[in-house]
C-alpha positions as CSV (number, residue, x, y, z in Angstrom):
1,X,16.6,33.6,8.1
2,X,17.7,32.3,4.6
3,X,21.0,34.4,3.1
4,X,23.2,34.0,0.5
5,X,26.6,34.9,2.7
6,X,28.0,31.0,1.9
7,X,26.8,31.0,-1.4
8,X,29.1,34.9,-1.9
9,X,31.4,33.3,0.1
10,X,32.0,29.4,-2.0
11,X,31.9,30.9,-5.7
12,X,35.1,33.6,-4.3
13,X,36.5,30.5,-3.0
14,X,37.1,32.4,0.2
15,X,37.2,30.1,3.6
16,X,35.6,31.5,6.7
17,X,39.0,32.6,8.1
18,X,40.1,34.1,5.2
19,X,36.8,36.1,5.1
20,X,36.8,37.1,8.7
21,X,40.4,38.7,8.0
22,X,38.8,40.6,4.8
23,X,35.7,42.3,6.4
24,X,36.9,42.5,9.9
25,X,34.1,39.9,11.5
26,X,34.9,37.4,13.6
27,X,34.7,34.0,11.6
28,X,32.6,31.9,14.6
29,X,30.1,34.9,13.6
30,X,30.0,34.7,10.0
31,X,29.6,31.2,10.5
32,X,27.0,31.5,12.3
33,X,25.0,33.8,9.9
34,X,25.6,31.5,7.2
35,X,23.7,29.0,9.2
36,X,21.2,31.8,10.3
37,X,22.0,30.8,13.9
38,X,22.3,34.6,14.8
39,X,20.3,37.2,13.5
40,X,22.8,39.5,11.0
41,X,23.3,43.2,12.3
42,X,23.0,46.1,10.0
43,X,26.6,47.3,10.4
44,X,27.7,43.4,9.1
45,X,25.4,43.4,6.3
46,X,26.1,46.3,5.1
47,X,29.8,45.6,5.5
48,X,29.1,41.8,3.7
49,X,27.1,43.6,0.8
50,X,29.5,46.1,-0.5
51,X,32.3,43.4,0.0
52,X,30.6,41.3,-2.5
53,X,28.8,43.8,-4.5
54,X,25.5,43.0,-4.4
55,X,22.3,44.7,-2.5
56,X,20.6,44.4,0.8
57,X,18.3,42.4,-0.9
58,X,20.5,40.1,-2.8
59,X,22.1,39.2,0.7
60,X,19.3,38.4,2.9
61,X,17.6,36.1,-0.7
62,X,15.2,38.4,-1.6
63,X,16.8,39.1,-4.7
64,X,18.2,37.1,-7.1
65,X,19.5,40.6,-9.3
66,X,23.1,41.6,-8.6
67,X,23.3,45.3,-7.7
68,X,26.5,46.4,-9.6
69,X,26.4,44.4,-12.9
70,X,27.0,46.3,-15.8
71,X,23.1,45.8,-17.0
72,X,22.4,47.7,-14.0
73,X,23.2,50.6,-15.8
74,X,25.8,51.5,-13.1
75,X,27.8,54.6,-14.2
76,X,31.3,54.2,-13.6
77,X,32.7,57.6,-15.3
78,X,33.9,58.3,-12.6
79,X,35.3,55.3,-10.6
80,X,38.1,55.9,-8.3
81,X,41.5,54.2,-7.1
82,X,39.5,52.8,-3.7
83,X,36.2,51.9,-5.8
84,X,38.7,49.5,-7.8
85,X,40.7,48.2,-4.9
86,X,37.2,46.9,-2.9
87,X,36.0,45.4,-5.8
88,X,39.1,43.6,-6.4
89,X,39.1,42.4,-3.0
90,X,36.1,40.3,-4.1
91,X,37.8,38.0,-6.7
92,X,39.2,34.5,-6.0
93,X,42.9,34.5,-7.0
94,X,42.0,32.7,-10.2
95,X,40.1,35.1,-11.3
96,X,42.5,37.8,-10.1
97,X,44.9,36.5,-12.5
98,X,42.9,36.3,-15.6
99,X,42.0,40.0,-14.3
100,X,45.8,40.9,-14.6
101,X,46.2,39.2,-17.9
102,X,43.8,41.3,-19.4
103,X,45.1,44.4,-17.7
104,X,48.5,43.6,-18.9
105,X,46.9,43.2,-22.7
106,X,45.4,46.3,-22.5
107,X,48.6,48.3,-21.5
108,X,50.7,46.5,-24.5
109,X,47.7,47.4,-26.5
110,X,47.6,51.2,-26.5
111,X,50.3,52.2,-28.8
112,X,49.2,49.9,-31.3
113,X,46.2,51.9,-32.1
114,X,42.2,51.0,-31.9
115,X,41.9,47.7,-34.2
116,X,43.8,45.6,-31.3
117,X,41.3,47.4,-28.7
118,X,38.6,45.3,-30.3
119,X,40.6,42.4,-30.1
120,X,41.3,43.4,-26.4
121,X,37.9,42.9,-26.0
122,X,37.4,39.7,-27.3
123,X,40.5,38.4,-25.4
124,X,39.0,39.7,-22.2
125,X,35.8,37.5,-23.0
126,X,37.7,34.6,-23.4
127,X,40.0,35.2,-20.6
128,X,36.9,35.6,-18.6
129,X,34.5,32.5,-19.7
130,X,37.7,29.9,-19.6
């Protein structure tokens, strides 16, 4: 069965070791899901989608839509400390530092008043596309 697990897997820059030791599955098994040598259980796809974000559907190719983009619509009023660590998890280290580089912008940035908040936003987009 055709999945996108290597695909998730290559654009976080993530080796199979290194993604056996995030989600708790034995690498020879993830492995051998990426090849669709072995069927994929529930518990490990479920476990696979919500480390990457992305639907059921997404993960087994028959969706191309991400589940949690922002087009989505996803509400996240009312995100929480764990909500943020998982998705974090996701991230390749370069993209973990541009992360904390905007962070870092936006916590000078909030005594000096909403005009550099709109230029916190255009910084995140270019930290982002570069």
């Amino acid at each position: 069965m055709e999945n996108n697990i290597k695909a998730l897997r290559e654009k976080h820059e993530l080796t199979l070791k290194e993604l056996s030791k995030l989600v708790h599955i034995d690498d020879s098994v993830i492995s051998k899901m990426e090849n669709g040598v072995q069927n994929i259980s529930d518990k490990n796809a479920i476990i696979l989608a919500d480390f990457f974000h992305v639907s059921l559907d997404y993960l087994f190719g028959r969706d191309s839509e991400k589940l949690f983009q922002g087009a989505t619509g996803r509400k996240t009023q009312n995100i929480s400390y764990d909500d943020v660590i998982s998705k974090l998890n996701a991230f390749s280290s370069k993209e973990l530092i541009q992360i904390t580089a905007v962070i870092d912008y936006i916590i000078e940035s909030r005594s000096q008043g909403d005009e550099l908040k709109i230029k916190v936003v255009n910084s995140s987009d270019n930290l982002i596309t570069k």
